[in-house]
C-alpha positions in Angstrom: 141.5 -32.3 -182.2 137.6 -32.7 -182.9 136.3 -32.9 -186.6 134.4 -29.2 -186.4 137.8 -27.6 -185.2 139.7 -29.9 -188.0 137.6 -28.9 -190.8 137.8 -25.2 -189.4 141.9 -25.2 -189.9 141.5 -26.7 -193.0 139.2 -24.7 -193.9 140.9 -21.3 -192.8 144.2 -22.8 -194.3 142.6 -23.0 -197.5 140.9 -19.3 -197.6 144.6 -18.1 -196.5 146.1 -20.1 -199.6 143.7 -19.1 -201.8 144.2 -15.5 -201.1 148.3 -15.6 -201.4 147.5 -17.5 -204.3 145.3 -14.4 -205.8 147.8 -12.3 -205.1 150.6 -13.4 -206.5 148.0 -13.8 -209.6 147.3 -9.9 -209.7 151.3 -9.2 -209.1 151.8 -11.5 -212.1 149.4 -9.6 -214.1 150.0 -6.4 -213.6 154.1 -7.1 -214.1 152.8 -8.9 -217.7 151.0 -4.9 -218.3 153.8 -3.1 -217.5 156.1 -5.6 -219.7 153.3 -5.0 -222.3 153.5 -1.4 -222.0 157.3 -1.1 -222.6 157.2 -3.0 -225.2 154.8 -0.4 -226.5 157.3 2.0 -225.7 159.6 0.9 -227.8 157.3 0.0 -230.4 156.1 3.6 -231.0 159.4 5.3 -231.1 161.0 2.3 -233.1 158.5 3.8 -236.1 160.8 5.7 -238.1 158.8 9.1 -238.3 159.5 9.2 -234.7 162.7 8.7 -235.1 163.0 10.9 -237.7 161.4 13.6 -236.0 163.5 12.9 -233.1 166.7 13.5 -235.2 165.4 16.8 -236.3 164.2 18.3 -233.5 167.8 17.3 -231.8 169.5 19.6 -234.7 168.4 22.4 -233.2 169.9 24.6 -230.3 168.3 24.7 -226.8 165.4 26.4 -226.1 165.1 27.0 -229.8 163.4 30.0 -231.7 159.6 29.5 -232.0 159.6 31.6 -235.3 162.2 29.0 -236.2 159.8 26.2 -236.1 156.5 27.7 -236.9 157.9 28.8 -240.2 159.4 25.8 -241.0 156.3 22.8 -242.0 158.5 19.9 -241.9 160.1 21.1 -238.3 156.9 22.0 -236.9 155.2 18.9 -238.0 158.3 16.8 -236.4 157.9 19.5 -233.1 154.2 18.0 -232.7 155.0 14.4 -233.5 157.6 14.6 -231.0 155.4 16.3 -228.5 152.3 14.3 -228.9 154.8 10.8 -228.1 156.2 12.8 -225.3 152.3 13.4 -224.3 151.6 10.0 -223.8 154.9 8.6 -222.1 153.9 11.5 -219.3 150.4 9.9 -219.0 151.2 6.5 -219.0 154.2 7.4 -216.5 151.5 8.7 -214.0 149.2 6.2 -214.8 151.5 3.5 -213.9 151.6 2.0 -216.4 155.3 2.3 -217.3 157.8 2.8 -214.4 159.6 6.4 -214.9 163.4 4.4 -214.8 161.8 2.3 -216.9 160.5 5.0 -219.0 164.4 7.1 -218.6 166.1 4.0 -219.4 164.3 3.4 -223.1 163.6 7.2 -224.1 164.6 9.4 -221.3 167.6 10.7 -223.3 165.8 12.2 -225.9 162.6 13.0 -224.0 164.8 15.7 -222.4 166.8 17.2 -225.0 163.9 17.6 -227.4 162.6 19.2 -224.1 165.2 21.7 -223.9 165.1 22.5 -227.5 161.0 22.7 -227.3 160.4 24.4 -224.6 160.2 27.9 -226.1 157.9 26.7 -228.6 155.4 24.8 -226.2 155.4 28.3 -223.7 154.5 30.1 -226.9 151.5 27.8 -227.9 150.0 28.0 -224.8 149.8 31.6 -225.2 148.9 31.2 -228.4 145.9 28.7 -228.2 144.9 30.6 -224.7 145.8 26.8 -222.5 147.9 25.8 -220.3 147.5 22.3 -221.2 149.9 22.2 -224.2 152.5 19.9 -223.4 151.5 19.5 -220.1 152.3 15.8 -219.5 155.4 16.5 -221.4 156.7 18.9 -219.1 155.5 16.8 -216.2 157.5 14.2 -217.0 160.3 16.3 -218.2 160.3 17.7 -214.5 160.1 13.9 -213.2 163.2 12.9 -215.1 165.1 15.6 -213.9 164.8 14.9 -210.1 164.7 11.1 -210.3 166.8 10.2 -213.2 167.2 6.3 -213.3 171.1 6.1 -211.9 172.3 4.8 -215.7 171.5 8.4 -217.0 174.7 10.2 -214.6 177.6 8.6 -216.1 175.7 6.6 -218.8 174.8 3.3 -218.6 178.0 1.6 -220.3 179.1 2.8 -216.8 176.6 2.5 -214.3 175.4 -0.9 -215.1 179.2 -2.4 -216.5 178.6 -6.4 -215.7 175.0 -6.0 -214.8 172.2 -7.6 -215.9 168.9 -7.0 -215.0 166.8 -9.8 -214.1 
C-alpha cells in the first residue's frame, strides 16, 4: 500500500472511531439524565407532604365525591398536591426523561389509585375553570399505565421479579 492510501485508512479508521466513541458518549449521558431524573422521582415523593397527601387522598372511595373534597381544605389542598406531582411525572414521562416502567415501577401504584379516587374532582374542575387542561398530563399518564403497565404491577413485584435483579 502507498503512503496517500495508508494515511487515508488511517485516517477514515480514525473518523469511524471517533464517531462510535461520540456515541457511546451521548448514550452514557443521556442514561446518567434519566438516572438523575428517577432519582428526582423519588426525591419529590419521599417529601413527606407528598406522602401525606398520598395517604389521604387513598382514604377515600373511588371516583370520590367532588363536594367531598372541595369542602374539605386540608383534602383539597392534598387533591392538588397530589395532582400537581402527578402533573409532572406525565410530562417528564413524555419528555423522556423518565421511562414509563420506570416511572410504574417507583410511583405507578399510587399514581393510579389517587387517579381513580380523583377523577370526579379533576372532570369537575375543568368545567369549573372552563379548561380542558386540568390534569391533563395526569390523565395521560394514567391512560399510559393502564395499557403498558411494567409486568411487576400484574402479580406484584415480590412475584414477578422473585430472584431478579436488575442490572
Amino acid at each position: 500500500m502507498d503512503l496517500p492510501t495508508t494515511l487515508q485508512v488511517i485516517t477514515t479508521a480514525a473518523v469511524v472511531v471517533g464517531v462510535i466513541f461520540g456515541l457511546l458518549q451521548v448514550r452514557q449521558a443521556l442514561q446518567a439524565r434519566r438516572d438523575y431524573a428517577a432519582v428526582e422521582v423519588v426525591r419529590s415523593v419521599q417529601a413527606q407532604e407528598v406522602q401525606d397527601a398520598v395517604d389521604r387522598i387513598l382514604r377515600l372511595p373511588k371516583d370520590a365525591d367532588p363536594e367531598v373534597i372541595r369542602s374539605d381544605p386540608a383534602l383539597s389542598q392534598a387533591a392538588n398536591l397530589v395532582y400537581f406531582a402527578a402533573e409532572m411525572f406525565g410530562s417528564i414521562v413524555y419528555e423522556g426523561v423518565v421511562e414509563l416502567h420506570t416511572l410504574d415501577r417507583m410511583v405507578g401504584g399510587w399514581v393510579r389509585a389517587t387517579w381513580q379516587r380523583l377523577r370526579r374532582w379533576v372532570e369537575a374542575e375543568r368545567v369549573d375553570k372552563q379548561t380542558p387542561n386540568v390534569a391533563e398530563w395526569w390523565q395521560w399518564l394514567y391512560e399510559m399505565l393502564e395499557a403498558d403497565p411494567d409486568p411487576g404491577k400484574l402479580a406484584g413485584v415480590h412475584i414477578s421479579y422473585r430472584g431478579r435483579v436488575r442490572r
